[in-house]
Each structure stands twice: as structure tokens, then as C-alpha cells.
C-alpha atoms as one frame of an Amber mdcrd trajectory, in Angstrom:
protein
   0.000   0.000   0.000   1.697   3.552  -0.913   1.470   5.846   1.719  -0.055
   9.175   1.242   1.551  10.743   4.385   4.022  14.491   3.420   7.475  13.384
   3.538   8.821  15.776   6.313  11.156  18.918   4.744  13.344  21.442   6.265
  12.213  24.938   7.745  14.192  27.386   7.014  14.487  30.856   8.714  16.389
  34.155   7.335  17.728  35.676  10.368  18.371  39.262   9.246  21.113  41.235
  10.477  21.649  44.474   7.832  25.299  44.697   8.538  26.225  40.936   8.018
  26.638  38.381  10.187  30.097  38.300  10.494  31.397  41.095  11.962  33.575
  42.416   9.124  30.978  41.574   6.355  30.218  45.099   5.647  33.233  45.204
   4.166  32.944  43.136   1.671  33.454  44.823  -1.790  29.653  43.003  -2.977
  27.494  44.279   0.365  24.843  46.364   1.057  24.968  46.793   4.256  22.620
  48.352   7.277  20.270  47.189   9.730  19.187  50.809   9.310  18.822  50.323
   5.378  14.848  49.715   4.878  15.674  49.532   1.694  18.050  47.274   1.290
  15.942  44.657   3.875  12.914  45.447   2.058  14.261  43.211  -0.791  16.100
  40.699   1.322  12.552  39.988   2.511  11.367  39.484  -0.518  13.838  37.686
  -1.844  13.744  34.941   1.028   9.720  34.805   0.656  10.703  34.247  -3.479
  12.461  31.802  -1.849   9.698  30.269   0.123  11.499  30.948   3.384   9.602
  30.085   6.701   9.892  33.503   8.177  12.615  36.110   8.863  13.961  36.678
  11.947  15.089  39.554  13.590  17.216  39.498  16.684  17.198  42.771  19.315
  19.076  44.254  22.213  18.276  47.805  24.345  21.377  49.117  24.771  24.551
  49.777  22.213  28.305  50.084  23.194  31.070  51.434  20.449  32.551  48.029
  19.688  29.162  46.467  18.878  28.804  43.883  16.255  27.899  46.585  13.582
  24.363  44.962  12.779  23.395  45.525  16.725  25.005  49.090  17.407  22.320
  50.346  15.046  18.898  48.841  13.750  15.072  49.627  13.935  13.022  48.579
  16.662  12.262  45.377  15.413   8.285  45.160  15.711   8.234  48.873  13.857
  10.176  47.122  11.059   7.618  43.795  10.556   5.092  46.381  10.572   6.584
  48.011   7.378   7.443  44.456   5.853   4.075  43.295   6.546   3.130  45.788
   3.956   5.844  44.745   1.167   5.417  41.027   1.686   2.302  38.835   1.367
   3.464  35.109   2.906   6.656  34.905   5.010   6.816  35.151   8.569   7.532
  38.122  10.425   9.850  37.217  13.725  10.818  39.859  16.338  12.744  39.479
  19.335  10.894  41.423  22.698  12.144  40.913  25.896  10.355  39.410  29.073
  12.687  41.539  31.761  12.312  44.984  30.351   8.652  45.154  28.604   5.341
  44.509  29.614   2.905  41.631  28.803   0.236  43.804  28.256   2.668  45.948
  25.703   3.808  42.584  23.782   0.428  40.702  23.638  -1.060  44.223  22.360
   1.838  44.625  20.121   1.661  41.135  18.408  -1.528  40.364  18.252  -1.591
  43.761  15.944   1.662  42.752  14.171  -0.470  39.553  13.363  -3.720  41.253
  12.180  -1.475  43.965   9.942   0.039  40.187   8.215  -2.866  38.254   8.100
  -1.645  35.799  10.160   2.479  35.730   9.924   3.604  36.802  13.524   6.083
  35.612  15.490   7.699  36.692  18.888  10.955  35.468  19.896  11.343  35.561
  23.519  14.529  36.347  25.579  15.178  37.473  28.892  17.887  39.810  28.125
  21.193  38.421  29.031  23.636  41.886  29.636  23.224  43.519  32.847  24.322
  46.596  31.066  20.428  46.944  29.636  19.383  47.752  33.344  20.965  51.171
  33.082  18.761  52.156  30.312  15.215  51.222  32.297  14.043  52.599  35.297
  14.283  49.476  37.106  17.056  49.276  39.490  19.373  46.025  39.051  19.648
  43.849  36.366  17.550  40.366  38.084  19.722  36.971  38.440  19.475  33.768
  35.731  16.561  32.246  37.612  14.380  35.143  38.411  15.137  36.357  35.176
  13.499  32.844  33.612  10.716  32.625  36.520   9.690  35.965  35.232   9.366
  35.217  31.458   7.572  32.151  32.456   4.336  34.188  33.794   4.914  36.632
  31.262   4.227  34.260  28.041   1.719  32.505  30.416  -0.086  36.405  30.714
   0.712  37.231  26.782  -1.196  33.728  26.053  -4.204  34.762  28.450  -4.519
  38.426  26.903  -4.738  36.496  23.150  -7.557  34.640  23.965  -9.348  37.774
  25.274 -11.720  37.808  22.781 -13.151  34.344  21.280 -13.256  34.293  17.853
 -16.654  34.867  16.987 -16.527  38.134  19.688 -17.270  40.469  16.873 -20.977
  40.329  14.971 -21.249  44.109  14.047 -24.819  43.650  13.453 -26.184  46.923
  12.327 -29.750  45.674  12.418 -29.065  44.958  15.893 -26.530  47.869  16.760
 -24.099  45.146  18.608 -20.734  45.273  17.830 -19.144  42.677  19.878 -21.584
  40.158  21.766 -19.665  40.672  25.762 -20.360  37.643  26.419 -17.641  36.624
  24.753 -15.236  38.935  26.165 -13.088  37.851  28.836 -11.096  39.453  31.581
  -8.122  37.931  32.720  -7.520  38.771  36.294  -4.137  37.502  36.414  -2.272
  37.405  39.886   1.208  35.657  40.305   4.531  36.297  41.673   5.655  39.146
  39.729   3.203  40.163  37.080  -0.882  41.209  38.031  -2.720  41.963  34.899
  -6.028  42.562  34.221  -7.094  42.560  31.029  -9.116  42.451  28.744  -6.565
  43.059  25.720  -8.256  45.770  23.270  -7.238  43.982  20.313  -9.287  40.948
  18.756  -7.992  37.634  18.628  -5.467  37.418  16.740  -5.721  35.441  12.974
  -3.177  32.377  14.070  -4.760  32.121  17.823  -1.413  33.089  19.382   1.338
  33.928  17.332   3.997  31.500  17.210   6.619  31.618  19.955  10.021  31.627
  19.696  12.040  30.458  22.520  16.335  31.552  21.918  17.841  29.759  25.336
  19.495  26.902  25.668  20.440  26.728  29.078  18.460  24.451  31.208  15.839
  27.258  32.749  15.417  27.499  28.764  14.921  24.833  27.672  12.148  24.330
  30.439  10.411  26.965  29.163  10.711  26.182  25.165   9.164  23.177  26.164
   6.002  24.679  27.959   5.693  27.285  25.593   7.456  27.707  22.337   6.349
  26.327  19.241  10.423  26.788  17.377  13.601  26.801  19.546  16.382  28.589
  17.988  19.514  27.187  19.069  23.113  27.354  19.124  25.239  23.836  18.706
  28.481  22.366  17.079  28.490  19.215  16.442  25.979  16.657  15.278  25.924
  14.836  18.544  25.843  17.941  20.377  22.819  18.822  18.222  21.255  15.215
  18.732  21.610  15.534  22.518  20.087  18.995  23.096  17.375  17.982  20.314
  16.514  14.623  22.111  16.540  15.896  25.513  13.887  19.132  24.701  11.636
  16.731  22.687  11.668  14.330  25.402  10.227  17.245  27.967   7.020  17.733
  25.633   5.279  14.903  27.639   4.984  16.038  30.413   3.303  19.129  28.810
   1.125  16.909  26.984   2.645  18.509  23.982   3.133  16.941  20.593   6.696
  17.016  19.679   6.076  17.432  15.918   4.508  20.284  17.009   8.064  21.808
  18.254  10.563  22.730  15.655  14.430  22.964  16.670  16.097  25.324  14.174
  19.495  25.968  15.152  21.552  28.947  13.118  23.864  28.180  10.132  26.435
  30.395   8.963  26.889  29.289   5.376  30.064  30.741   3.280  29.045  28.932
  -0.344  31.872  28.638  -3.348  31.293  26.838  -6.462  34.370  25.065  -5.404
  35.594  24.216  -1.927  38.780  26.217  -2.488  36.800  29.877  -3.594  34.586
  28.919  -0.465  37.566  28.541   1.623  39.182  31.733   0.286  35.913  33.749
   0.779  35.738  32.790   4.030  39.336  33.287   4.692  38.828  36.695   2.940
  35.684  37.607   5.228  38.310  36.927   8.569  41.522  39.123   7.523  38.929
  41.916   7.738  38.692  40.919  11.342  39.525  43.620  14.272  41.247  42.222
  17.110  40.048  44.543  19.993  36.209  44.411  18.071  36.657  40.596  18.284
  37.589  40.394  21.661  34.923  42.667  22.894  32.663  40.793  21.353  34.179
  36.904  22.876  34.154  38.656  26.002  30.659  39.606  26.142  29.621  36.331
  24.866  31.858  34.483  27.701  30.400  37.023  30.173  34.537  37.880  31.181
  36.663  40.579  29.624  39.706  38.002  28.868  40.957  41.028  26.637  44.523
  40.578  28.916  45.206  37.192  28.285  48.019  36.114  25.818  45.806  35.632
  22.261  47.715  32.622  21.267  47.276  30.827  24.388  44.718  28.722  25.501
  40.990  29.609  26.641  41.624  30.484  30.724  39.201  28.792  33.338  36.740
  31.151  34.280  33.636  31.092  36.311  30.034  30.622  35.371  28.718  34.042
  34.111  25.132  34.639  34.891  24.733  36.243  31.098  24.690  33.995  28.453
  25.386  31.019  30.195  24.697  28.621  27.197  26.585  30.821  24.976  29.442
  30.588  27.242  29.485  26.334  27.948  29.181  26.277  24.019  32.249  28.231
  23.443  34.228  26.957  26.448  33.690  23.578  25.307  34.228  24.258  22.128
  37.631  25.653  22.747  38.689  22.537  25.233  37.518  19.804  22.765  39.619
  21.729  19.743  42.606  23.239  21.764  41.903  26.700  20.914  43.743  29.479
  21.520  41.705  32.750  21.926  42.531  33.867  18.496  41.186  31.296  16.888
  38.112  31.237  19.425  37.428  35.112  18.952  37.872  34.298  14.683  35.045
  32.121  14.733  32.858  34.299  17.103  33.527  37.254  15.206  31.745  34.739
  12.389  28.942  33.321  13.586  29.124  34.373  17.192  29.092  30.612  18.011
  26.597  29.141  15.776  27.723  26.521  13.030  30.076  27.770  10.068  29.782
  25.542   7.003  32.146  26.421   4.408  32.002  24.820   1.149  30.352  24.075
  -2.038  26.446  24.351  -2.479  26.082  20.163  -2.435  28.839  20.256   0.873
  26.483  22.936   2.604  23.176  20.689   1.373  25.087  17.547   2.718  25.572
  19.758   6.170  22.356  20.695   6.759  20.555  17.350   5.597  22.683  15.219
   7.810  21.394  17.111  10.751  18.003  17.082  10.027  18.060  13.163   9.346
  19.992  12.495  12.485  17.653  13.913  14.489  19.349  17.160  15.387  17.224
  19.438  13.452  13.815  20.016  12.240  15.115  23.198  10.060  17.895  26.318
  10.042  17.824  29.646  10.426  20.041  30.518   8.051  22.914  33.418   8.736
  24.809  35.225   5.887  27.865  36.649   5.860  27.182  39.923   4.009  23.849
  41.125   2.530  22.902  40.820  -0.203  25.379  38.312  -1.991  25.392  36.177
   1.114  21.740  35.308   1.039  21.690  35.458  -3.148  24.460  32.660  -3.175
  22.144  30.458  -0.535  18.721  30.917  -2.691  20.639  30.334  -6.278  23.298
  27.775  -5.340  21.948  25.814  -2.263  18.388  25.645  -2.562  17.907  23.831
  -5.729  20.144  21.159  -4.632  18.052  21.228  -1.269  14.696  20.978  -3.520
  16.229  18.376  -5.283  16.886  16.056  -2.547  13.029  16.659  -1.498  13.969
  18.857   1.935  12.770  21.858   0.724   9.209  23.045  -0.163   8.123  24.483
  -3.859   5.797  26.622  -3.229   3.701  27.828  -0.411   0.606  25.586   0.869
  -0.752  28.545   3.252  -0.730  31.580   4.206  -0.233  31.712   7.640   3.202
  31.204   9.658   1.404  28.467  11.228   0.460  26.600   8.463   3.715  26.959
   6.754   5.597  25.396   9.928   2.682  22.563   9.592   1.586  23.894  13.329
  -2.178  23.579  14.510  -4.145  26.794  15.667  -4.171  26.524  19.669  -8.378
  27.276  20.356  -9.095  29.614  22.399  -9.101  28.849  26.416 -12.516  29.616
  26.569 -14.312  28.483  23.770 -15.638  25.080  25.560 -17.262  27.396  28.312
């Protein structure tokens, strides 16, 4: 008997960064560069939904230091920026990061429920807890909180975004003229939400949005994270190295979904790819090699040191990684690269090379079948469910990925053709949650 089930494919995510991904790709002769550039990330929008992209993604931070990756010293707010691509784009999903520690639920659920309405159904919110204590200095809110208040808090927070969603059922608004009702209140629902750190009332004053909830994005790794991603999140985005690596960390978080009753094809782990794509494995390995003589040291080491939560900026650069506590900052971030270093014998200039890359996601460098070969290996070992994919430089990087890689990916069957939805939901193949109160 032939079955008639979807052979599973790849999602794939364009994580937008105007300035590059690496941290000298602005200097590349072929970019276009600027997170500030509407412009320019107009048309890399558009080219990844020509592409039939999942959704692009755009990272955020609230606070900017002079030896910034250039892509995060300056850049729109991110939800202002969907709002105008919602406009110029008709299918791919919109994906903003918003932070749990220095916003308010009311603010994001308002926010992105509208983001959804403006799309028709293509919002996503990427949640983070805002790693750098520096942030605290820019909010009216005295000390930056610990790891694991930090994580308790964003834990009511998406529980009180959820809640203010499903304000309104579905069928809230009749605007019967005959009538003169609007909205039948019977379907209106306050919230009256009381818990250790958040008390919200509600109702939200914006109708249900078109997917339900948006989808949810959960970015941590570390254990707290993970935790979460598996109450909440519909796609982890994720940080790894190696396949086993990958297979362990995508293992483990499936294997919390039980106890959430949760579906675990109904979780996608899409870890980030850095892809530098030659027609030959020499010109990739030269363009890559190109991309790191444009490196600065001191730029490179600011940037290790934030990620390792230490300024190791007086250690000798070609010795090895030194021992250094646990931050309380990125503490995923910082087991990834420490162990990264110790399994490979790093010294700190070749650490802060490849974080000045990919800032510790995976660097493939080769031709478009190698890169193909990369990514399918992971998502048929159970490592992956898709990417989000990370270019160099805009907008040759992601040009080289959609001409080169992609047909090779479409013809191994990974890839999708063409759109069957319209929503972000139905393009990750994830069900509509119903509303909490619809059965009442």
C-alpha cells in the first residue's frame, strides 16, 4: 500500500542582520549593508519569501556600546520594522525578538496580536530574557535580576501574553447593524491575572489574533530554557556544534514535551547556520578566509568577552581559553564556546575568529552540495527540524544560498516548492491553539 503521508522537509528561517553576520561583512566589496537600510531589507525579505522561506527573523538588544557587532550598534526597533514588511510582503513570517525583563505583557500581547492582524496571520515573537546587565541602566528598574528570576519571570509573562490572546473568542465580533451590537460581551473575557511578579487585568483591546497566538520563539538553551521552550514555544532557535551535540540537546527538549502533553512534531528545533558557499571548496575557503583578515582584534575580543560574560581582553591571544567562572549572562553561549575551545585546543585567536563569524553558531564552508550535505545530515539524524540561516554579508550572502543551495536542497526533497498557506502556522505545519474559553 503507498502511503499518502508528506514526507517531512526542512524549515528554514532568514535571520536578518543588515550589517552581516560576520562582523567584518560590511566590508565586503559586494554588500549592502545596514540594519538601518529599509531599503536594502525590504528586498532581502522578498527575496527569502521568493524563496519560500519560513519567516525572517530579527534578533534585538536595548542598549549599544562602540565596539558592537555593527548589525546591533544600530537597527530599527524590530516590531516597527515587521510592521513596514508586513506591507511589502504577502506570505513569510515576520519574527521579532521582545524581551520578558524589560517590557510589559500587556505591551507585547497588544503589540503582536496587531503585528499579526497587519500580516494576516504571519507573527512571530521570539522571547529572551535579556542576558547583559548593562540593559538595566537604560530602564528605570534598578538592578539587572539573576538567571533564575530572570526565567521565573518570562515564564508568567508568556503565560499572561497567552491569556490576553484569547481575550476575545473568535466569533466576539458580529457588528450587526440591524441589531446595533458590535461585539456580543459575552464573549469577552477578563483575565484577572495574579502571580509572583506580574498582576494583569485585562481584557486586551485587540481581537484575537488570525493564528490564535502567534507563534513563539524560545532563543535559550540553558536548562531554565529549555524548560520553558518546552512549555511554551512552538520553534527553539539554538546554538550547537556538532551533530551529537545537536542530537543531545534535540533529544533531551523533545523528550520534555510529555509532560506538557505537547506533541513534539509540534516543536521545531532550528538551530543557526552560517553558510560561506563557493562553487568550489577552495573559492569557499578563500571567501571565508577573505571575510576573517577583515577581522579587528580589539572588536573581536569585545565581542568573545561579552559572549563568555569575562573581559579576557589581557590574556596572551595565542594561548589557551583560561578557566573562568560561570557568568550569569549567556550562560549557554558561554558552555558552548568553552567547550568548544577545550575539545579543539583553541587558543583565543582562533576562538574570537570564529565568534567574530557566527558568534558561536555553526560555520559551514564549502560548495552548495557540501552545505546541502551539512544541513541534511542534521536534520536526518535527528538534530534538526530546520535552520535559520545566517549570511555573511547582505545581499550576496543570502543570493548565493537561494541560487546555489536551494535547488540542490529541492532536489533532494527537503525543501518546499511553493507555499501551501498563508499563515506562519500553516507553513511550519503547526495547529491553531483554540481559544481557552471556547468550551465554556
Amino acid at each position: 500500500m503507498t502511503s499518502t503521508s508528506t514526507p517531512r522537509q526542512m524549515r528554514l528561517g532568514l535571520f536578518l542582520q543588515g550589517a552581516g553576520h560576520h562582523v567584518a561583512g560590511w566590508r565586503h566589496p559586494d554588500a549592502e549593508s545596514g540594519s538601518e537600510n529599509l531599503g536594502l531589507i525590504q528586498r532581502l525579505a522578498k527575496t527569502a519569501e521568493d524563496a519560500k522561506f519560513d519567516m525572517v527573523f530579527l534578533a534585538d538588544g536595548l542598549s549599544a556600546t562602540p565596539d558592537m557587532h555593527p548589525s546591533a550598534a544600530l537597527r530599527f526597533e524590530p516590531l516597527t520594522l515587521l510592521s513596514a514588511l508586513s506591507m511589502t510582503t504577502s506570505h513569510i513570517g515576520l519574527a521579532a525578538t521582545a524581551s520578558t525583563t524589560y517590557s510589559e505583557p500587556y505591551h507585547i500581547a497588544r503589540s503582536f496580536a496587531s503585528l499579526d492582524l497587519l500580516s494576516q496571520g504571519r507573527a512571530a515573537w521570539n522571547v529572551v530574557t535579556t542576558s547583559y546587565d548593562r540593559t538595566a541602566a537604560n530602564f528605570t528598574r534598578g538592578n539587572h535580576p539573576n538567571h533564575a528570576e530572570r526565567y521565573a519571570m518570562a515564564g508568567e509573562f508568556v503565560d499572561v501574553v497567552k491569556g490576553l490572546w484569547d481575550s476575545w473568542e473568535d466569533d466576539a465580533i458580529v457588528r450587526n447593524k440591524d441589531s446595533g451590537v458590535y461585539f456580543d460581551p459575552a464573549k469577552l473575557h477578563t483575565l484577572d491575572y495574579e502571580g509572583a511578579h506580574f498582576r494583569i487585568k485585562g481584557p486586551l483591546n485587540a481581537p484575537r489574533p488570525p493564528q490564535g497566538h502567534p507563534i513563539v520563539i524560545q532563543a535559550g538553551s540553558s536548562e531554565p530554557g529549555q524548560a520553558l521552550a518546552a512549555r511554551t514555544a512552538d520553534v527553539v532557535f539554538t546554538a550547537q556544534q556538532t551533530l551529537e551535540e545537536a542530537s543531545v540537546f534535540y533529544r533531551g527538549l523533545k523528550s520534555q514535551l510529555g509532560q506538557w502533553n505537547r506533541d513534539p512534531s509540534q516543536v521545531h528545533l532550528m538551530p543557526g547556520v552560517f553558510p560561506v558557499i563557493g562553487r568550489t571548496a577552495q573559492e569557499a575557503k578563500d571567501r571565508y578566509e577573505q571575510l576573517q583578515q577583515w577581522v579587528d582584534t580589539s572588536g573581536a575580543l569585545s565581542m568573545l568577552s561579552e559572549r563568555l560574560g569575562h573581559d579576557i581582553s589581557g590574556y596572551p591571544l595565542d594561548g589557551p581559553l583560561p578557566d573562568l567562572p560561570e557568568s550569569d549572562q549567556l550562560k549557554s553561549r558561554a558552555k558552548l564556546l568553552t567547550d568548544l575551545a577545550r575539545r579543539d585546543n583553541l587558543s583565543l585567536r582562533q576562538l574570537y575568529h570564529l565568534v567574530a563569524g557566527s558568534r558561536g553558531h555553526r560555520i559551514v564552508v564549502g560548495t552548495p552540495a557540501q552545505i546541502a550535505d551539512a544541513l541534511q545530515e542534521w536534520f536526518e539524524g535527528e538534530a534538526a527540524d530546520g535552520f535559520n540561516i545566517m549570511p555573511p554579508y547582505f545581499p550576496g550572502g543570502l543570493n548565493d544560498f537561494v541560487a546555489l543551495v536551494l535547488p540542490e536542497l529541492r532536489r533532494r526533497g527537503l525543501f518546499r516548492t511553493e507555499y501551501s498557506g498563508r499563515t506562519l502556522r500553516d507553513h511550519l505545519g503547526l495547529s491553531r491553539p483554540a481559544s481557552r474559553y471556547a468550551a465554556r
